[in-house]
N, C-alpha and C positions, 0 to 999 in steps of 0.2 A: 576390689581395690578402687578407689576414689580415682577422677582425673585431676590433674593438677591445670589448674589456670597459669597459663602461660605468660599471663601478662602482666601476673601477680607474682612468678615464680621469683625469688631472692631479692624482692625488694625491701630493703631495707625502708622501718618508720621516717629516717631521715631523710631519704633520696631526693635529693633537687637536680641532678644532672643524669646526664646516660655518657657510657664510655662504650664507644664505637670497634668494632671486632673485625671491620673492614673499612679498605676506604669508603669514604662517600661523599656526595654532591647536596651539601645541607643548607645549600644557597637558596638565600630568601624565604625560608622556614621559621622566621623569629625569634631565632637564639639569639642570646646576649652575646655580644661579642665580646663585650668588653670583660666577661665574668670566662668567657669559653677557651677551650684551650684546642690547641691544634698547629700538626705540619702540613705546609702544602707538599701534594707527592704529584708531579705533570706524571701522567701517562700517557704513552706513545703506541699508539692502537697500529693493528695491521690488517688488513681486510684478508679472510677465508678462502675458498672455494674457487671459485674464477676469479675474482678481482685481487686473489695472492698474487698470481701472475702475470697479471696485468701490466700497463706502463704505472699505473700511480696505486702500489698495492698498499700504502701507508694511510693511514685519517689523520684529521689534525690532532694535534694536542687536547690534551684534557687537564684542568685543574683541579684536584678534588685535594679531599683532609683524608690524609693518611692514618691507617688503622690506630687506634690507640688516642682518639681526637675527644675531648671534653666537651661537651655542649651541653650548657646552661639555658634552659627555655624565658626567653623574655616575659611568657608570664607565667602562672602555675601549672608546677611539674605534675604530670599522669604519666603515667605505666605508658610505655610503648613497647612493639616488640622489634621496630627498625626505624630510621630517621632516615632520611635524603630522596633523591627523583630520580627518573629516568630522564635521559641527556639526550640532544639530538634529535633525528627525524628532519625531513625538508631542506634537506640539506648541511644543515650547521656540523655535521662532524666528517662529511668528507662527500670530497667533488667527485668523485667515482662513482658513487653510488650513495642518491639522495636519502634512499631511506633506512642508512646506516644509525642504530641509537647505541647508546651506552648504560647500563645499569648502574645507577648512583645511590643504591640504596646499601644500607649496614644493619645487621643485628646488634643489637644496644644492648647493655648492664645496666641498670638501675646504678646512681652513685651518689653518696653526701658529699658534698665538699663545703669549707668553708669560704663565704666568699666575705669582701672585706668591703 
């Protein structure tokens, strides 16, 4: 039995967009905005192991595009098998502990849509 290219798998001839199967953090990647579609979903993180119990078991806030988010690549569409970044590190998601990150990435659909 053959392997299947993953990155090929159900893409449609038409696909200009990916639709997103989790949240994620697709800030500064080059989608169109103005063509993309998406909710913000804040997510309220809480730190683990020792620093659960801690005085400040909470991180800060997170902004991401909630599951089900359209993005449209500001130039020509290729196959991907996930869009967005990893969040965080040095401190930026929480004072308890600097080297707290967050995963901002999503597995993507290939998608047509028409844009106008």
């Amino acid at each position: 039995m053959g392997r299947i290219k993953s990155d090929r798998l159900l893409a449609p001839t038409f696909a200009n967009a990916y639709w997103t199967l989790a949240p994620s953090a697709p800030q500064g990647q080059g989608f169109d905005g103005e063509h993309s579609y998406w909710r913000v979903l804040t997510r309220f993180g809480r730190h683990g192991n020792a620093h659960a119990l801690a005085a400040n078991p909470f991180k800060n806030p997170l902004l991401l595009a909630a599951t089900g988010a359209v993005f449209v690549p500001g130039t020509a569409w290729t196959p991907r098998l996930f869009i967005g970044q990893g969040l965080g590190g040095q401190g930026r998601l929480s004072k308890a502990e600097p080297a707290t990150v967050h995963q901002g990435y999503a597995p993507v659909l290939p998608l047509g849509i028409k844009t106008l």
